[in-house]
C-alpha positions in Angstrom: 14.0 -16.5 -35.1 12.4 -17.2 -31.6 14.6 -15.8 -29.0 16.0 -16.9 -25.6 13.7 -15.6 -23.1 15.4 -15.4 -19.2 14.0 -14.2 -16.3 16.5 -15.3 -13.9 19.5 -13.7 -15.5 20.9 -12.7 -11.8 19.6 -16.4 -10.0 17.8 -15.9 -7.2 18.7 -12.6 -6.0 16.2 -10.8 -8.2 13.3 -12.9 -7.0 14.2 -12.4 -3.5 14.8 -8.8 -3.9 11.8 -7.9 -5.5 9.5 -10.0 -3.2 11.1 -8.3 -0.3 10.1 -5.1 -1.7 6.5 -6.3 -2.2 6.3 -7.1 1.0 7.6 -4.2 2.4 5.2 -1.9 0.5 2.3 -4.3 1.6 3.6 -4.4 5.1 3.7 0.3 5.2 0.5 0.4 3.5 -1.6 -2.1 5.8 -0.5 -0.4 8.7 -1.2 3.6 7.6 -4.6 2.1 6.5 -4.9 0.9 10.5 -4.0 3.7 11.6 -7.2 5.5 10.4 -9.2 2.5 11.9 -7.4 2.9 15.4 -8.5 6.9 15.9 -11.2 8.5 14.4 -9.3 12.0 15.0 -6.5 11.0 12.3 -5.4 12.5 9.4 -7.6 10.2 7.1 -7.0 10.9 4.0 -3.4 11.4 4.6 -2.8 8.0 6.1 -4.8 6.7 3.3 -2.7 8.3 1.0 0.4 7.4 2.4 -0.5 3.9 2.5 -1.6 3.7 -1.3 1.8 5.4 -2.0 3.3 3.1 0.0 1.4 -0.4 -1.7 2.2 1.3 -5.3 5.3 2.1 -4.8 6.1 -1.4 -3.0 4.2 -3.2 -6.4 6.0 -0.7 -9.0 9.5 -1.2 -7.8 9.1 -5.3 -7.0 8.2 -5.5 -10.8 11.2 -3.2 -12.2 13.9 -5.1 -9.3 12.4 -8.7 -10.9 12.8 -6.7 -14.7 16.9 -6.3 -14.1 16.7 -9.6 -14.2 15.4 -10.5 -17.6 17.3 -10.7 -20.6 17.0 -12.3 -24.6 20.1 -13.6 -25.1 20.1 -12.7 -28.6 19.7 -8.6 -28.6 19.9 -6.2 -25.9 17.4 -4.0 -24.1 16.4 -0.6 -23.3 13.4 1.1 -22.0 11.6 4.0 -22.3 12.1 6.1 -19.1 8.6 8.1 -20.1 6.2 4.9 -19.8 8.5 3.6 -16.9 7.4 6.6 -15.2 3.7 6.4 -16.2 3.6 3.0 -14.9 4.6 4.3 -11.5 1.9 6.6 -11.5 -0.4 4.0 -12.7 0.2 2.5 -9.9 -0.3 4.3 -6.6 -3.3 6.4 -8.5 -5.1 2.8 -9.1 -4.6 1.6 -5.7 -5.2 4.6 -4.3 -8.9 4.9 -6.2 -8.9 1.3 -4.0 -8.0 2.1 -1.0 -9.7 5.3 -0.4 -12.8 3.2 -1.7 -12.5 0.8 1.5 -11.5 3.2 3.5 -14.4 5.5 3.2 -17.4 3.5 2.2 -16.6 0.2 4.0 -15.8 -3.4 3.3 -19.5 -4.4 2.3 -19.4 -7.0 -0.8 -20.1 -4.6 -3.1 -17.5 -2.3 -2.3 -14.7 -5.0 -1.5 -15.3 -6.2 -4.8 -15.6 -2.7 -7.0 -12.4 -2.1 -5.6 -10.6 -5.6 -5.8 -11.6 -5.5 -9.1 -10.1 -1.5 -9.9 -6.9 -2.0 -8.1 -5.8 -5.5 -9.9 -6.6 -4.2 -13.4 -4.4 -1.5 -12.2 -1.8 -3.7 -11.3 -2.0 -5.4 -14.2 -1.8 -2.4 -15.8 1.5 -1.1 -14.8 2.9 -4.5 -15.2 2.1 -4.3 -19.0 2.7 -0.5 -19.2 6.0 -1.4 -17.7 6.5 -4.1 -20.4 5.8 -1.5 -23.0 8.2 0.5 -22.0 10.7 -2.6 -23.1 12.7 -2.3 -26.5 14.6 -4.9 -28.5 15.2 -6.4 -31.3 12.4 -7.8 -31.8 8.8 -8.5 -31.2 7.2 -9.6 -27.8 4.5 -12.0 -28.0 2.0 -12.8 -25.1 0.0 -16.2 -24.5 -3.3 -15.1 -23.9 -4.1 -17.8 -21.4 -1.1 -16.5 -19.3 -2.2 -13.0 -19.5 -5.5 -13.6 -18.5 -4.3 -15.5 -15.0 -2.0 -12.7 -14.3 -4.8 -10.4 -14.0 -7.2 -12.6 -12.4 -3.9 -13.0 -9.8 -3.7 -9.5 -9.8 -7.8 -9.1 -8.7 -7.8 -11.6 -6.0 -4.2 -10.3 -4.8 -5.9 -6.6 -4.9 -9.3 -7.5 -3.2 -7.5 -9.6 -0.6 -5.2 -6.5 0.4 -7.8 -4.0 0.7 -10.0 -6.7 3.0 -6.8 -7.3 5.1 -6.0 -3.5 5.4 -9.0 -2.6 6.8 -9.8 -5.9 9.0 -6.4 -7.2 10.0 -5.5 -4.4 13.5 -3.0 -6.8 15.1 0.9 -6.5 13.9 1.9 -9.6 13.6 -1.2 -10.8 11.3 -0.5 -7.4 9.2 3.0 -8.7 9.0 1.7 -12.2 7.7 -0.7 -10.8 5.4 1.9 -8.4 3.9 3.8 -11.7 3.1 0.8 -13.7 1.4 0.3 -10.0 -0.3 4.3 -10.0 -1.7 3.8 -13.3 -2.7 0.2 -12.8 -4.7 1.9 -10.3 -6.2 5.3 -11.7 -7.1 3.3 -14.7 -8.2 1.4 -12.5 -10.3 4.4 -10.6 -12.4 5.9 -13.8 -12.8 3.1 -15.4 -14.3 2.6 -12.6 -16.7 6.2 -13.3 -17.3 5.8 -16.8 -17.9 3.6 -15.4 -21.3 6.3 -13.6 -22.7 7.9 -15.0 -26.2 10.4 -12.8 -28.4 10.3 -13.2 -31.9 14.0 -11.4 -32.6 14.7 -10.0 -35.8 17.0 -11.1 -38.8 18.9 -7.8 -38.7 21.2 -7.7 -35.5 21.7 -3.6 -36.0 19.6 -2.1 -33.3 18.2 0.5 -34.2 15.3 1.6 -31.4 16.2 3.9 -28.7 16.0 4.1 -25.1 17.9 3.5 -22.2 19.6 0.2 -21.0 18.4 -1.5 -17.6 20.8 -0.8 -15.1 21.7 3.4 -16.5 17.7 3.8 -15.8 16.1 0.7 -13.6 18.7 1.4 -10.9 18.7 5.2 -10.7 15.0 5.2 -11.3 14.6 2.7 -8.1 16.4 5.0 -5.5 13.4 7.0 -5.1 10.9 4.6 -4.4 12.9 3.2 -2.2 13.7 6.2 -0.1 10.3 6.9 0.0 9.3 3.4 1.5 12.2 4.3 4.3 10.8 7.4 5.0 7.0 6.0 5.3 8.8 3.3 7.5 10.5 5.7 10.0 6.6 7.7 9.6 5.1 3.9 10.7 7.4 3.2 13.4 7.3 6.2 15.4 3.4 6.6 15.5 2.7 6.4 18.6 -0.9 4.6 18.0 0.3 2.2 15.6 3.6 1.7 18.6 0.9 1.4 21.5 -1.4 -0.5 19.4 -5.4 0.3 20.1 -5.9 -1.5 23.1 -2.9 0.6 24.9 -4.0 3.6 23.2 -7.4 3.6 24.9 -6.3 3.0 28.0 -4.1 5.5 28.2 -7.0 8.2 27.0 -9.7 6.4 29.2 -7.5 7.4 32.3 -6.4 10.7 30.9 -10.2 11.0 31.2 -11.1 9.5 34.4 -8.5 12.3 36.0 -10.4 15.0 34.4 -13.0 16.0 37.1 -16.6 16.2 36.4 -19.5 18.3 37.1 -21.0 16.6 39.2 -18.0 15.8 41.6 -18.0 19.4 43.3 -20.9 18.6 45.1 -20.9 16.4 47.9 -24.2 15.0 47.8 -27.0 15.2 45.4 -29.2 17.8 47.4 -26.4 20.2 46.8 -26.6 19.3 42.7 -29.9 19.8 42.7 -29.8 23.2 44.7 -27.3 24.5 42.6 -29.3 23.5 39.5 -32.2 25.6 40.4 -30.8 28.5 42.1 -30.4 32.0 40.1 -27.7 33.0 38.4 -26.0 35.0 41.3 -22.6 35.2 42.6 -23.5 33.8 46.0 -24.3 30.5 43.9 -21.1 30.4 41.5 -19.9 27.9 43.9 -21.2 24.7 45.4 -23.8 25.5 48.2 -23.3 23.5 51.6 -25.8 24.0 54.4 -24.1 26.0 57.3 -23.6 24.3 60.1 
């Protein structure tokens, strides 16, 4: 018996919710991966890492939000909390092989496009690990055609993201790329959605195991959450990411024009070049003047 398949069990607030979230994580990441544009004496690989965290965590919990709201009507579900945890790790690893690809070798074609191609297969990974971790009674089908535009989604969603994290400096257009980023992706778990048929069993015992959505979704999203907070308060108190570049600079560039030089202890150049050629002797430590 074909069962009733329905991803809007809660209406819109599940949508919503999850493409908030999205964007949110896109939003964190884009900016950590500025930050190591804006200063070359950064943490690098921190930043970088936080921002992966940050993009994976924002993808992993947008798809497990959307999840809560998706039912059969005709048998009940539970979910394995040890894939549901792989597919977390899935996630920041894979967009973290991305990001530190970009951020350390560049945004050449070539490189751009290894790494598009890495991080949307890993997407597209954790989405399906994550529907693995899915019991019922029952068998879930997939349309091929479906899948296969989910990951292509999932590609140009990926390779977009890194190009934006590591060309986009301004905050507003990281904020507006963030958004086209939540909605790639949303668009993307929803379209692998949309390929999702449930043949449901004859025999309405249920006998698999696991645990239901909200005793293991809802626990299991308060620390991704936290964590996106926490890279949020990180993000907003920065001071280079608060000043923004061009602020930054000018605020060293004059630290740096107070600092005297060398060659401002002597009055003129005769005096320079005196001092350059005299011997090392005490009576030459400082600037020589003619006496008068």
């Amino acid at each position: 018996m074909e069962g009733t398949v329905d991803g809007f069990r809660y209406g819109a607030v599940t949508p919503v919710a999850a493409y908030l979230m999205a964007c949110l994580g896109g939003a964190l990441g884009l900016r950590c991966i500025v930050r190591t544009l804006l200063s070359n004496q950064s943490w690098k690989a921190g930043w970088l890492a936080l921002g992966a965290a940050s993009i994976g965590c924002g993808i992993w919990t947008m798809h497990f939000i959307a999840m809560i709201g998706f039912q059969v009507v005709e048998t009940r579900i539970r979910y394995n909390a040890g894939l549901t945890v792989l597919s977390l790790a899935v996630a920041i690893v894979v967009v973290g092989i991305g990001v530190f690809i970009v951020g350390y070798r560049g945004v050449s074609t070539l490189n751009l496009s290894f790494a598009g191609v890495i991080t949307g297969l890993g997407v597209a990974a954790m989405h399906y690990l994550g529907m693995a971790a899915l019991h019922l009674n029952g068998t879930i089908r997939y349309d091929a055609t479906a899948v296969a535009l989910s990951v292509v989604i999932a590609i140009v969603a990926a390779t977009a993201a890194l190009w934006a994290a590591v060309t986009i400096r301004g905050f507003m257009t990281s904020l507006g790329a963030s958004l086209i980023m939540g909605v790639a992706v949303t668009g993307m778990h929803y379209t692998g959605m949309s390929a999702v048929s449930v043949h449901v069993h004859s025999r309405t015992g249920g006998s698999w195991a696991g645990d239901s959505p909200t005793s293991l979704l809802l626990p299991m999203l308060l620390g991704p959450v936290i964590f996106l907070l926490l890279a949020g308060v990180v993000v907003m108190f920065d001071p280079l990411l608060v000043l923004g570049d061009g602020d930054w600079n000018r605020s060293s560039a004059s630290t740096e024009s107070n600092t005297p030089q060398p060659d401002s202890l002597f009055e003129n150049e005769e005096d320079r070049v005196v001092h350059a050629r005299a011997p090392q002797d005490p009576q030459w430590a400082a600037p020589h003047s003619p006496q008068r």
